[in-house]
C-alpha positions as CSV (number, residue, x, y, z in Angstrom):
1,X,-31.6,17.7,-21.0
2,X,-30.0,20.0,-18.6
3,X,-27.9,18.9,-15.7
4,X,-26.7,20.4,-12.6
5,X,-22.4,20.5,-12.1
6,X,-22.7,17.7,-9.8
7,X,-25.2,15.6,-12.1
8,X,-22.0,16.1,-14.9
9,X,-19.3,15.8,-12.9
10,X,-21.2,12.0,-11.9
11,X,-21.0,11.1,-15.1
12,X,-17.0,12.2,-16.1
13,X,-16.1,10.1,-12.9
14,X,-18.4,6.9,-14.0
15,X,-16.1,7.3,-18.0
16,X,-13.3,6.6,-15.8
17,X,-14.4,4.0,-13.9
18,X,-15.3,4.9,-10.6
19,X,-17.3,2.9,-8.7
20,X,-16.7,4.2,-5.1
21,X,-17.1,7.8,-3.7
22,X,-15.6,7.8,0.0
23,X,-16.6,10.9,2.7
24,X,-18.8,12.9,4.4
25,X,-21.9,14.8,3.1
26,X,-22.2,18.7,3.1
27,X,-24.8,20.9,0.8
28,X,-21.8,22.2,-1.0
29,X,-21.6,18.6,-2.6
30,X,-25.2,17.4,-2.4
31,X,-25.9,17.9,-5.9
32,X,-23.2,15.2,-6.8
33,X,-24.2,12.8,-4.6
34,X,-27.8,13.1,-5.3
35,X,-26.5,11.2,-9.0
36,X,-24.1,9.0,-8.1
37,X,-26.3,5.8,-7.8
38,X,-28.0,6.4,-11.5
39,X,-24.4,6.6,-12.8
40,X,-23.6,2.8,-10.8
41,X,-21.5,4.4,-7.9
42,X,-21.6,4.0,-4.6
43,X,-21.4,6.6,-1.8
44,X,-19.7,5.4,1.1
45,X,-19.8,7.6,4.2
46,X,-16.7,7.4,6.6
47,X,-16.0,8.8,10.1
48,X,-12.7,11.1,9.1
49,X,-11.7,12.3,5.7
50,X,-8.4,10.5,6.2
51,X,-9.7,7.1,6.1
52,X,-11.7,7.8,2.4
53,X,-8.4,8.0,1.0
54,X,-6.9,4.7,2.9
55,X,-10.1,2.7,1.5
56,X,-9.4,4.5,-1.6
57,X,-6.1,3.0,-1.3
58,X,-7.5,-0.4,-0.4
59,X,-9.3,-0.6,-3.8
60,X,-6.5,0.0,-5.5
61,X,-3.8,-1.7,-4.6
62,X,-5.6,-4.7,-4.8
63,X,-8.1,-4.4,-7.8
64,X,-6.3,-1.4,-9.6
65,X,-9.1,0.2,-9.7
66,X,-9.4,3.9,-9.0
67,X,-11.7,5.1,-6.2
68,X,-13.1,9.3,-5.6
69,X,-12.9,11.0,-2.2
70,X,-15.2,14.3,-1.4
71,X,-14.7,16.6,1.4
72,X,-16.7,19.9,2.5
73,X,-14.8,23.0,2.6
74,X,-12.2,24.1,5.1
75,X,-11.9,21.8,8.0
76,X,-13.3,18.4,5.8
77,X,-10.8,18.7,3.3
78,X,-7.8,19.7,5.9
79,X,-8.6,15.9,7.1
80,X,-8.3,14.5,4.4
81,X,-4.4,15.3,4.0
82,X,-2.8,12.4,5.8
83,X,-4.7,10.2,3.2
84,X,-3.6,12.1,0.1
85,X,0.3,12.5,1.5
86,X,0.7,8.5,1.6
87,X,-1.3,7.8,-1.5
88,X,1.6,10.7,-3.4
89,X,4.3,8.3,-1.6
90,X,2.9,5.5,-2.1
91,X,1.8,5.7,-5.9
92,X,-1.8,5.3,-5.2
93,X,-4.0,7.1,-7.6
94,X,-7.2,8.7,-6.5
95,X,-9.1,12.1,-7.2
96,X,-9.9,14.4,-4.3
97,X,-12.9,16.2,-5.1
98,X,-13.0,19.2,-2.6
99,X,-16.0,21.4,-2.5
100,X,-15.4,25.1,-2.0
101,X,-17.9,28.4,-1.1
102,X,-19.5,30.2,-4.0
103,X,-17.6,32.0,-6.3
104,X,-17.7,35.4,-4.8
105,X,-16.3,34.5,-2.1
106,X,-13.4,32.0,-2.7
107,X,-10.2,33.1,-4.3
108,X,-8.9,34.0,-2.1
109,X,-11.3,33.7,0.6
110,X,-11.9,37.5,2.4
111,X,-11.5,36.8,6.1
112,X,-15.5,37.0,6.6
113,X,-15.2,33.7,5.2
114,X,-16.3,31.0,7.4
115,X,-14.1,27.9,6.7
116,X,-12.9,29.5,4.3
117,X,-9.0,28.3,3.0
118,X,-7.0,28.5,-0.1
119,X,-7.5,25.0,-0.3
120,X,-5.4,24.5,-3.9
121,X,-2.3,25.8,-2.0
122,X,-2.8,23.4,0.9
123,X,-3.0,20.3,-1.1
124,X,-0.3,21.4,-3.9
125,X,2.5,20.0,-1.8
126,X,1.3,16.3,-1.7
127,X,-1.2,15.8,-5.0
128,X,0.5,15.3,-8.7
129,X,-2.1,18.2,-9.8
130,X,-4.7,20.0,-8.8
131,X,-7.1,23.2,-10.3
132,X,-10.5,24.3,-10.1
133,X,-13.6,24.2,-12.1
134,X,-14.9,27.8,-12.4
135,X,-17.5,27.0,-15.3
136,X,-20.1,24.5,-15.6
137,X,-18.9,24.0,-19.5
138,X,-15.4,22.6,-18.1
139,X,-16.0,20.6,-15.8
140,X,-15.6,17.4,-18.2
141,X,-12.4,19.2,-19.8
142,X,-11.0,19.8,-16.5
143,X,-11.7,15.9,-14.9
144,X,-10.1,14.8,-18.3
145,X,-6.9,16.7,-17.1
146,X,-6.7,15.5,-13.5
147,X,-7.2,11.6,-14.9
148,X,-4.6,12.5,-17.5
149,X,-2.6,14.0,-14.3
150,X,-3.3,10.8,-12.2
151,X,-2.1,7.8,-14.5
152,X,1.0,9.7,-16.2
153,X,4.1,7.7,-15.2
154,X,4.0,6.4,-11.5
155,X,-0.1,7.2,-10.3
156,X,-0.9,9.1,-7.7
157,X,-3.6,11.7,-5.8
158,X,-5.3,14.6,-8.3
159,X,-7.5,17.2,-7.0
160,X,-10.3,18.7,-8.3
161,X,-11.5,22.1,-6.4
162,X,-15.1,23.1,-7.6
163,X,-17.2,25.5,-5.8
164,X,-21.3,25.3,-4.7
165,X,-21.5,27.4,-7.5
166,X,-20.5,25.4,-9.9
167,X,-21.8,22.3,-8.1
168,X,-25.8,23.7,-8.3
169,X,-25.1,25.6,-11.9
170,X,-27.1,24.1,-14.9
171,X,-26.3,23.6,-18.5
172,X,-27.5,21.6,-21.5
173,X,-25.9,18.1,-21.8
174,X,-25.4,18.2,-25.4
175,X,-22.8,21.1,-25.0
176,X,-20.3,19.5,-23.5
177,X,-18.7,16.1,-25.3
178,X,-18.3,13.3,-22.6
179,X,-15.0,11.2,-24.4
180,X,-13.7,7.7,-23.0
181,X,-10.4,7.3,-21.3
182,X,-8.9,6.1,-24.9
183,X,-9.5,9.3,-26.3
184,X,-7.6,11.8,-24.6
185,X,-4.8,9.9,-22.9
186,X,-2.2,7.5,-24.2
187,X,-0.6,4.0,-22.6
188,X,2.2,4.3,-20.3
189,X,5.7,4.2,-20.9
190,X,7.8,1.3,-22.5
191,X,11.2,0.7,-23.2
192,X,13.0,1.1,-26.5
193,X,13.9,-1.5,-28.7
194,X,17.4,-0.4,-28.5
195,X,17.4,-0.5,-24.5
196,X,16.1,-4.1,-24.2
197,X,18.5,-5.4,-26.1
198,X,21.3,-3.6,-24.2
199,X,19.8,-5.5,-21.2
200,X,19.3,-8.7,-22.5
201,X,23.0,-8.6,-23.5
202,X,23.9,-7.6,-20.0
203,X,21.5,-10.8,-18.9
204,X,22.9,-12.9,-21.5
205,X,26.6,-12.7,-20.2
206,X,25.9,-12.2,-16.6
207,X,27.5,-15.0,-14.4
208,X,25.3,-14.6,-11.0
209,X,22.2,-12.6,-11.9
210,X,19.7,-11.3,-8.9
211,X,16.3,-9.9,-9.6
212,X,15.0,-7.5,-6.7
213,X,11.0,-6.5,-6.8
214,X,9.2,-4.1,-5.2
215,X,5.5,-3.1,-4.8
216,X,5.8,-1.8,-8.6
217,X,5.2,-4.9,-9.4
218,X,2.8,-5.7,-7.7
219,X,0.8,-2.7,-8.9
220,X,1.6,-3.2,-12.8
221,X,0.4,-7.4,-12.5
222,X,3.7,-8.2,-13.5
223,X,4.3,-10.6,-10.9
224,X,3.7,-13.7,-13.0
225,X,6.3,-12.2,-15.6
226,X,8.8,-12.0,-13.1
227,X,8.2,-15.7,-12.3
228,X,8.6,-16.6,-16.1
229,X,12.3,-14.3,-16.0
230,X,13.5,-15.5,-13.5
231,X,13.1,-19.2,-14.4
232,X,14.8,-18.4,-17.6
233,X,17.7,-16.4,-15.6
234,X,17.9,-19.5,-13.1
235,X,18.0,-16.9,-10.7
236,X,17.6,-15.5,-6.6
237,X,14.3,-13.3,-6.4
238,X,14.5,-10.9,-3.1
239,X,11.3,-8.6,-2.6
240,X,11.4,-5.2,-0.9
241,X,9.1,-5.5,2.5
242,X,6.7,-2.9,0.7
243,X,6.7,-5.4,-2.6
244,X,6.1,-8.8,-0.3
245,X,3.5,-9.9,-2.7
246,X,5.1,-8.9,-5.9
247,X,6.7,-12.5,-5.8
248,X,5.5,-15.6,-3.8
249,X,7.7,-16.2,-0.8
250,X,7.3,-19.8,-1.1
251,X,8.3,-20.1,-4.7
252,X,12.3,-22.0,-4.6
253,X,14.0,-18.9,-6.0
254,X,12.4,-16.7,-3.6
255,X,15.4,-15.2,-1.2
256,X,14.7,-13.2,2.2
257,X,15.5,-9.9,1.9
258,X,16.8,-9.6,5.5
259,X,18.5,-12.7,5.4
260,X,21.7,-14.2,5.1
261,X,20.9,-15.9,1.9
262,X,20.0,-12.5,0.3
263,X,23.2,-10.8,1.5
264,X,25.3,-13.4,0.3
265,X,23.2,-13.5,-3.0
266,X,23.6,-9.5,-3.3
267,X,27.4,-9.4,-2.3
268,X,28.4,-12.2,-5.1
269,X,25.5,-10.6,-7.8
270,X,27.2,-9.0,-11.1
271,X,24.0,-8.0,-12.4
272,X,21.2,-7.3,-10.3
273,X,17.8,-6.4,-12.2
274,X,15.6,-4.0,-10.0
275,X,11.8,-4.2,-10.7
276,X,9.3,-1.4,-9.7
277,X,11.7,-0.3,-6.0
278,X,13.1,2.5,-4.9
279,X,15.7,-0.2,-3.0
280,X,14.8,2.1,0.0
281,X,16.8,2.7,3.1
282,X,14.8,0.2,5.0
283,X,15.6,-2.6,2.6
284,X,19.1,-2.6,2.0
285,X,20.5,1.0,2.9
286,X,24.4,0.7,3.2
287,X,27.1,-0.4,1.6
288,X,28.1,-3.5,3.2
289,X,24.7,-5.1,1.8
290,X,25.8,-5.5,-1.5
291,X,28.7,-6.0,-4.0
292,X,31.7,-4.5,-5.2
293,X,30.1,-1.3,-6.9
294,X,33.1,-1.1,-9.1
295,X,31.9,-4.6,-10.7
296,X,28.4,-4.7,-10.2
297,X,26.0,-3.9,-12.1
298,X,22.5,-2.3,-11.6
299,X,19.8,-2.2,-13.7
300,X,16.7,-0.3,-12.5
301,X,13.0,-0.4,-14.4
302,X,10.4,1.8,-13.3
303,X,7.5,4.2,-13.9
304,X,9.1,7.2,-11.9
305,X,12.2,8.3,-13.3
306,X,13.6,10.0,-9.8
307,X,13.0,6.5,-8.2
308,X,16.1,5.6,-10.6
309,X,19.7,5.4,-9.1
310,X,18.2,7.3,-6.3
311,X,20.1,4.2,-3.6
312,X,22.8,2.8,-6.0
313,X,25.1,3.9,-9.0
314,X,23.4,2.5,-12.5
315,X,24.4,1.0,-15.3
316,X,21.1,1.1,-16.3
317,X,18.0,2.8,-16.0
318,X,14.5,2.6,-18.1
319,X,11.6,4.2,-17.8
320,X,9.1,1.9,-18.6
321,X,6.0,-0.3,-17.4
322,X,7.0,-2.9,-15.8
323,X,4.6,-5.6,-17.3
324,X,5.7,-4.1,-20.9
325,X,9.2,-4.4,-20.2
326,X,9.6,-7.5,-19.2
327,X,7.9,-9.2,-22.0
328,X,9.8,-7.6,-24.3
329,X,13.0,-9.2,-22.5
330,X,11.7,-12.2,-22.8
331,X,11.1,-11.7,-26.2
332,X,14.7,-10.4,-26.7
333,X,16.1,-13.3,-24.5
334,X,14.7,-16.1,-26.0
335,X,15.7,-19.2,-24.6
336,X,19.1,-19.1,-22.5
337,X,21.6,-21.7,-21.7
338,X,21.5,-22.9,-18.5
339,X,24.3,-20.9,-16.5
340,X,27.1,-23.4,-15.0
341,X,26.8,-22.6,-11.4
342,X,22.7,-21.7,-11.2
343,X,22.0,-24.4,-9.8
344,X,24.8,-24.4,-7.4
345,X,24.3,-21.1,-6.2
346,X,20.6,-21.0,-5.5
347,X,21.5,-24.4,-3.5
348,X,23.7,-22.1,-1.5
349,X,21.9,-19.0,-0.7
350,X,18.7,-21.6,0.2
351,X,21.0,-22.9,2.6
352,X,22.5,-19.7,4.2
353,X,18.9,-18.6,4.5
354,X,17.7,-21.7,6.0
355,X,20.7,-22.0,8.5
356,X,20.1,-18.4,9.2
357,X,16.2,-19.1,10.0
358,X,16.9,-21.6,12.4
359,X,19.0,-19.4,14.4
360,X,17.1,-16.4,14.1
361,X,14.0,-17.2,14.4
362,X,12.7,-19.2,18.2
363,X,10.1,-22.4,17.6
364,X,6.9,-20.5,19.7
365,X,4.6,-23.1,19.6
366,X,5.4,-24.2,23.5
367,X,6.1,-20.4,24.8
368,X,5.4,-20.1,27.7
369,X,5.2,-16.1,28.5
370,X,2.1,-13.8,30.4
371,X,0.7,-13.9,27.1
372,X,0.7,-14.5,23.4
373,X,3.6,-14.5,21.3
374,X,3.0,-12.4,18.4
375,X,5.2,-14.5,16.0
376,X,2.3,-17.9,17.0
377,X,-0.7,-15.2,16.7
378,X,0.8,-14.6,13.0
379,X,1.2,-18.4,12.7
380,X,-2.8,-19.0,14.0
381,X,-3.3,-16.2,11.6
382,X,-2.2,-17.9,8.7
383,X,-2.9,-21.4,9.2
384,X,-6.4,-20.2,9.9
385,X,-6.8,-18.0,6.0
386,X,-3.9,-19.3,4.4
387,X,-3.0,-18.3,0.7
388,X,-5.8,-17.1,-0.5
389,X,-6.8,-14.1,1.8
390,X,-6.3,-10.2,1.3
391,X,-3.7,-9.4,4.3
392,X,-3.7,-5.7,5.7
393,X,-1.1,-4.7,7.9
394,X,-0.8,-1.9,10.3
395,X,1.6,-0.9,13.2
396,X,5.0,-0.9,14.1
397,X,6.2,-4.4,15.4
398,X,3.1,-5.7,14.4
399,X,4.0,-5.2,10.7
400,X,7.5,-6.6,11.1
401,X,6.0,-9.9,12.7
402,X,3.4,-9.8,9.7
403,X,5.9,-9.7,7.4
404,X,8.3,-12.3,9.0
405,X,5.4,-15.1,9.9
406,X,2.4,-14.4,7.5
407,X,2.1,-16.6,4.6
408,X,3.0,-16.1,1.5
409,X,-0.1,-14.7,-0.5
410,X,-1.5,-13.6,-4.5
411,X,-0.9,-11.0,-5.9
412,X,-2.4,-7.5,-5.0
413,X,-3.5,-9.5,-1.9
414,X,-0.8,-8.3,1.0
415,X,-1.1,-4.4,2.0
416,X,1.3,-2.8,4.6
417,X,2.8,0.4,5.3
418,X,6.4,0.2,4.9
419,X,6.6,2.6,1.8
420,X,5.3,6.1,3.6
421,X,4.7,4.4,7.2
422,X,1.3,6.0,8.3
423,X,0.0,4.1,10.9
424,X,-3.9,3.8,10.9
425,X,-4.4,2.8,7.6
426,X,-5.2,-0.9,8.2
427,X,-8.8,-0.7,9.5
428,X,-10.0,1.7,6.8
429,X,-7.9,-0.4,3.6
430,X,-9.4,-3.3,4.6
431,X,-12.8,-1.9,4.5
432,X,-12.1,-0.8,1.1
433,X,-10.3,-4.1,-0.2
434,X,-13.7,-6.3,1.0
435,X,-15.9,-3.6,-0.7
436,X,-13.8,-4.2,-4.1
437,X,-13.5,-8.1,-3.2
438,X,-16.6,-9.3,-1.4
439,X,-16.0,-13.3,-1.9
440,X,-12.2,-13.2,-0.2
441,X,-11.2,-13.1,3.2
442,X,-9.7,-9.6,4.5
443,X,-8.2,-9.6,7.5
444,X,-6.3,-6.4,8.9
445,X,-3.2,-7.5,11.5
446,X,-2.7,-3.9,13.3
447,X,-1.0,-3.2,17.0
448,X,-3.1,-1.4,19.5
449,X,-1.6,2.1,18.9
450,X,-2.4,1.8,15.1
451,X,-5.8,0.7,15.8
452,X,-6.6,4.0,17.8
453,X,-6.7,6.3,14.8
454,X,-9.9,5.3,12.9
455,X,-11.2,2.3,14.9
456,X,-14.4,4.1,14.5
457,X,-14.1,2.9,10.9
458,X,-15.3,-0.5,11.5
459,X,-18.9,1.4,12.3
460,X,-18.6,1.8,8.9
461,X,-17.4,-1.3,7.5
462,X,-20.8,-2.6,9.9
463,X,-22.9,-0.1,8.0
464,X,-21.9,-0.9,4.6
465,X,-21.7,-4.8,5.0
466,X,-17.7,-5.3,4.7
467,X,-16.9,-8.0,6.7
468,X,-13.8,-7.4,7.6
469,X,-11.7,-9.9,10.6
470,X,-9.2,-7.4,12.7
471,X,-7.1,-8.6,15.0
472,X,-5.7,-6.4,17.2
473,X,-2.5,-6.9,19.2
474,X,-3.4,-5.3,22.3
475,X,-0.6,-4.9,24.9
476,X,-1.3,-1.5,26.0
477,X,2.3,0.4,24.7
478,X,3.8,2.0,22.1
479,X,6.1,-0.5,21.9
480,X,8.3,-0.2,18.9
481,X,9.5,3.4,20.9
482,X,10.8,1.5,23.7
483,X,13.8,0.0,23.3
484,X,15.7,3.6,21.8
485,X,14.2,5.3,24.9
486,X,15.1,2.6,27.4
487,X,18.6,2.1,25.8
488,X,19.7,5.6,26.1
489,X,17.8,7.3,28.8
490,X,16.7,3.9,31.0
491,X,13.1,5.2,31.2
492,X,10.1,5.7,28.8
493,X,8.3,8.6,27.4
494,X,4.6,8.0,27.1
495,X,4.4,4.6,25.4
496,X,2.2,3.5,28.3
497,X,-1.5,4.0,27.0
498,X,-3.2,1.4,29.2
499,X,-5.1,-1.6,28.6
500,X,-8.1,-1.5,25.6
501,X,-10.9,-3.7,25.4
502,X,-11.0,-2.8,22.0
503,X,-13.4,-6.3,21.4
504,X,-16.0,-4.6,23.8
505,X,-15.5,-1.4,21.8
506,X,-16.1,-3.7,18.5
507,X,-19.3,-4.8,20.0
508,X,-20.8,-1.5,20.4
509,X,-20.1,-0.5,17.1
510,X,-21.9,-3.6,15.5
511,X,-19.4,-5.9,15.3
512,X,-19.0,-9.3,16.6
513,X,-15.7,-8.9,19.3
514,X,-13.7,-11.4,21.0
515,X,-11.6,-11.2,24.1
516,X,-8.2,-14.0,23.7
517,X,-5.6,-14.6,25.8
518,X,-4.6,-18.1,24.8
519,X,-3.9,-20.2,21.7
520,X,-6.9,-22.3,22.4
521,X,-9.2,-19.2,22.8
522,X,-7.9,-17.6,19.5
523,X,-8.4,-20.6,17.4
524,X,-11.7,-20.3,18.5
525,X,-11.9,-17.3,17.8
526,X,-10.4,-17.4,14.2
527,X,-12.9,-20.1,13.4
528,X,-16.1,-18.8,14.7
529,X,-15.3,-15.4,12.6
530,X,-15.0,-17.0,9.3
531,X,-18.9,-18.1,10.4
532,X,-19.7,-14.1,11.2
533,X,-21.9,-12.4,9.2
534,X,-20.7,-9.0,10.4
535,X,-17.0,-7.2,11.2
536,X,-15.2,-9.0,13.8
537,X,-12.8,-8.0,16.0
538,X,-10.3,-10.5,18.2
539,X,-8.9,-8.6,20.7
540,X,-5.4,-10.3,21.7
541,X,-3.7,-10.0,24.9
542,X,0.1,-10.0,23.6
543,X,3.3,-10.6,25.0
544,X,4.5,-6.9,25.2
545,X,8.0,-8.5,26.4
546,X,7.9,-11.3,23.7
547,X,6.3,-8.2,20.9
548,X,9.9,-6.3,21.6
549,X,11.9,-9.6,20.9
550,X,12.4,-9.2,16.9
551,X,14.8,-11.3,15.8
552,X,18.1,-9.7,16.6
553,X,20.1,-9.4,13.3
554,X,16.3,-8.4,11.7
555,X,15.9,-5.8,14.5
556,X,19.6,-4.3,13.9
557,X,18.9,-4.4,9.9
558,X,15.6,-2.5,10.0
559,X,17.0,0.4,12.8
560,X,19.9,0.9,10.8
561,X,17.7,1.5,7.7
562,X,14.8,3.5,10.0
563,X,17.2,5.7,12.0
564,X,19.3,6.2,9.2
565,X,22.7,5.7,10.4
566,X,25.7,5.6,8.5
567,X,27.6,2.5,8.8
């Protein structure tokens, strides 16, 4: 049987599991699309290149699964860089399939060229690898290489650059061998014998243990063998604010990472186990967060070996899965006395954290401001899903009071952006989390100014039957830029963007919208979109004055890490 490139290329991407092609149409890429469904993938049309990769990145970080984007030369695959720069950041893997002209008159493109681009050389700066496919015989040999590419050590973006050319070419199916993932790529790292046991020593003696996780975790589905370690260790758990779901924040070991209980667990640590984090500036960025160096001890486990000691000196650093390593730790461990003064410390930092909560954070239930108070929206929010739902977060403030207020949720089941902090990738995530998770709740949290990049998203998510909830805090500022600008020059530079009926927006789109500007209305609201059979949109009028009010020491913690100042 012979097949066209883009018939064989189908079937490479449906060996490794693909079940979602994300982008726009072109001729240039026709001949691929044309056999997706036989192969059991689904084509999903978006409204900017940059939001294939953010519901790219939607599937994944909650399923694991790997998702393709494809973009039409020149000006398509130039938009689709924003998406492909925070999945490299943010260790999301997905392969960028960019069509190119014919052969004879690509590399380089002559100036005649229209859209032409060296399109290899644009991407190379923010994709683990990229090539082209100049012969319809390699096209399987090359996809093999970008998967390879894609899941060695920490995942990330691959591109594959293949030309109308090749796309429409023809060859006989039987030349080319089609192989399964488990034949021409091996497991991911793991730890040596030799190396565990060094920790497990280290573990074994340690008088005040601390385990710190970050979205690593999360993305290996190591979080329930976290739980298991640190029950053994009788230890404080702190999660990075990208990692919030790599352990549950109501579980009793469970310690605020911005909190006074953390700090104080941190400072007295004298081994601290970090799990899949960079410990990134805005986590705990100086000095005076943590221990004496000169007596504290830091192991760090991770895929990426530059993520290690990149914060803090080590005393040890693995490259390893996480998953992989911690078993064997347990293994190593065994069972462990219960430490003296467990107990008595957790009992301590709970109580620092609890104190500090009080004070920090005000009771909102009876506020009384022009509008909503975004920490009681995030309360309504919760209350209404609970536990169970996907959360996707998107914004500045908003994500902070997400992350503060929201409840604690499963694994794979809370997506933000504090790891590469690209605002506008909310809407389009959550479309691609419901596609990949039809039977759970999804509902995207974004501010107003987040919201504005690819609104016209949900038109898609209406399209493809994701039923997604947004709600959308809509004050009509860029608020998080205010108080630097106010503070040092006593005026504002164009955070005003006006009110946005972004529910009446919503509606003419396809999706169900509702206007709120009171707790009463919004639980209305909340309950009559779980009963929706389309995308629905509650647009809420927030407290811009009461959105600025972040808890003081928080707010202090998070500029110091943001603005990076030396302290």
């Amino acid at each position: 049987m012979r097949l066209t490139g883009g018939e064989l290329l189908a079937r490479c991407l449906a060996r490794e599991g693909v079940k979602y092609v994300f982008g726009l149409m072109s001729p240039e890429v026709d001949p691929l699309l044309a056999a997706l469904e036989e192969n059991g993938m689904q084509f999903v049309p978006v409204r900017h290149e940059a939001a294939a990769a953010y519901m790219a990145e939607g599937i994944y970080k909650t399923t694991g699964q790997v998702a393709a984007t494809v973009t039409n030369p020149g000006p398509g695959t130039a938009n689709l860089l924003p998406g492909a720069l925070t999945a490299r950041h943010e260790g999301v893997p997905f392969i960028a399939i960019t069509a190119q002209h014919q052969l004879n008159t690509v590399f380089p493109c002559t100036p005649r060229t229209f859209q032409g681009q060296d399109q290899l050389d644009l991407f190379r700066p923010v994709v683990k690898w990229g090539a082209p496919i100049l012969a319809w015989d390699r096209i399987p040999e090359i996809t093999r290489m970008a998967f390879r590419e894609m899941w060695a050590g920490r995942p990330g973006p691959v591109q594959l650059e293949i030309t109308t050319s090749v796309m429409y070419a023809e060859g006989d199916e039987a030349a080319v061998p089609l192989l399964d993932p488990g034949c021409y790529r091996g497991g991911t790292p793991q730890a040596g014998r030799r190396q565990i046991a060094q920790v497990a020593e280290m573990l074994r003696t340690a008088r005040r243990p601390l385990v710190l996780t970050g979205s690593g975790v999360d993305r290996a589905d190591a979080g329930a063998l976290v739980e298991k370690l640190a029950a053994l260790l009788g230890c404080g758990v702190i999660t990075t604010l990208a990692g919030r779901s790599s352990f549950p924040h109501d579980h009793p070991q469970h310690l605020y990472g911005y909190g006074a209980g953390a700090d104080l667990a941190r400072q007295e640590a004298d081994v601290l186990l970090a799990f899949g984090t960079r410990l990134g500036n805005i986590d705990t960025p100086f000095t005076k967060y943590w221990g004496d160096g000169a007596s504290q001890h830091l192991i760090q486990i991770d895929l990426d070996p530059r993520n290690l000691g990149a914060a803090r000196p080590l005393s040890f650093g693995i490259v390893s899965d996480i998953g992989i390593a911690i078993e064997d730790l347990l293994i190593e461990l065994g069972t462990l006395e219960p430490r003296e003064n467990g107990p008595e410390d957790l009992e301590r930092y709970r109580k620092a954290e609890l104190d500090w909560r009080r004070e920090e954070f005000m009771d909102t239930s009876n506020y009384e401001g022009a509008a909503l108070h975004p920490a009681h929206v995030m309360q309504q929010v919760g209350s209404a899903f609970g536990g169970e739902a996907i959360y996707v977060t998107d914004g500045g403030f908003t994500s902070l009071w997400a992350h503060f207020m929201l409840p604690s949720t499963r694994a794979r089941s809370y997506l933000n952006i504090l790891e590469m902090g690209m605002l506008g990738t909310g809407i389009p995530s959550a479309v691609g989390a419901k596609l990949a998770n039809p039977d759970r709740d999804v509902i995207c949290v974004t501010g107003d100014g987040a919201a504005g990049f690819h609104f016209m998203e949900l038109q898609t998510a209406v399209r493809e039957g994701a039923k997604t909830i947004t709600v959308i805090f809509s004050e009509g500022s860029w608020s998080m830029e205010v108080p630097n600008e106010e503070a040092r020059y006593g005026k504002t530079f164009g955070t005003e963007m006006g009110p946005i009926r972004w529910d009446q927006v919503a509606i003419g789109l396809g999706c169900t919208g509702f206007f709120v500007q009171n707790s009463i209305e919004f639980g209305a609201a909340l309950a009559n979109a779980k009963d929706s059979n389309c995308p629905v949109v509650i647009c809420v009028r927030t407290d811009r004055s009461a959105n600025l009010s972040i808890p003081p020491k928080i707010a202090l913690r998070f500029h110091e890490g943001y603005q990076g100042l030396s302290m």
